[in-house]
Phi, psi and omega in degrees: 000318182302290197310318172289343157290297194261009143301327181289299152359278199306354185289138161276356175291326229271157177273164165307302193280008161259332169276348168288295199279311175324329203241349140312291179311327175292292170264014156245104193169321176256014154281329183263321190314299206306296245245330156283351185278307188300310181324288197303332169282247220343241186002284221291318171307306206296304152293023188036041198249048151219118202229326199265100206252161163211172176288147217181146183255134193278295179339298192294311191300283227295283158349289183296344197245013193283016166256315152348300204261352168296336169291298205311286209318337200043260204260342199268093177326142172219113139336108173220123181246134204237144193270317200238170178257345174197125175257140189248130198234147149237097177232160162318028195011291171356273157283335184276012161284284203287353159270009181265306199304308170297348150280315182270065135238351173298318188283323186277344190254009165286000000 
């Protein structure tokens, strides 16, 4: 549906005030994509169908995923000074990239 929205955008037909409510609509259509997306992890936690912890470095993940959260932060520097040289977690590798990834995009979008 997002695509057939913004295919309809690209119309040269289209009036100002029909492309202002198409792009209402766009976003919230990706608003509910998102909040089913979030829905369905929750449900996935709830039923415990990420079973799989390993040992995981917080430090090395938090390294590999900083060009991620440097796009999500955009103009806003993100600083990171680690007290240890290595923090040892035993988790879902999964989830904690996406909860590090939903804090700073949670921080930068306040």
């Amino acid at each position: 549906m997002l695509n057939k929205i913004d295919n309809l955008l690209q119309d040269e037909h289209m009036t100002e005030h029909q492309a202002q409510e198409m792009q209402e609509m766009y976003q919230e259509l990706r608003h509910l994509s998102d909040l089913s997306r979030s829905l369905l992890l929750l449900a996935k936690i709830e039923n415990k169908q990420f079973k799989k912890q390993q040992h995981v470095d917080l430090c090395n993940e938090v390294r590999e995923i900083m060009p991620r959260l440097e796009s999500i932060a955009g103009d806003i520097t993100i600083t990171v000074n680690y007290p240890q040289t290595s923090v040892e977690l035993v988790c879902n590798e999964a989830l904690l990239v996406s909860l590090i990834t939903n804090l700073v995009a949670n921080a930068v979008h306040v």
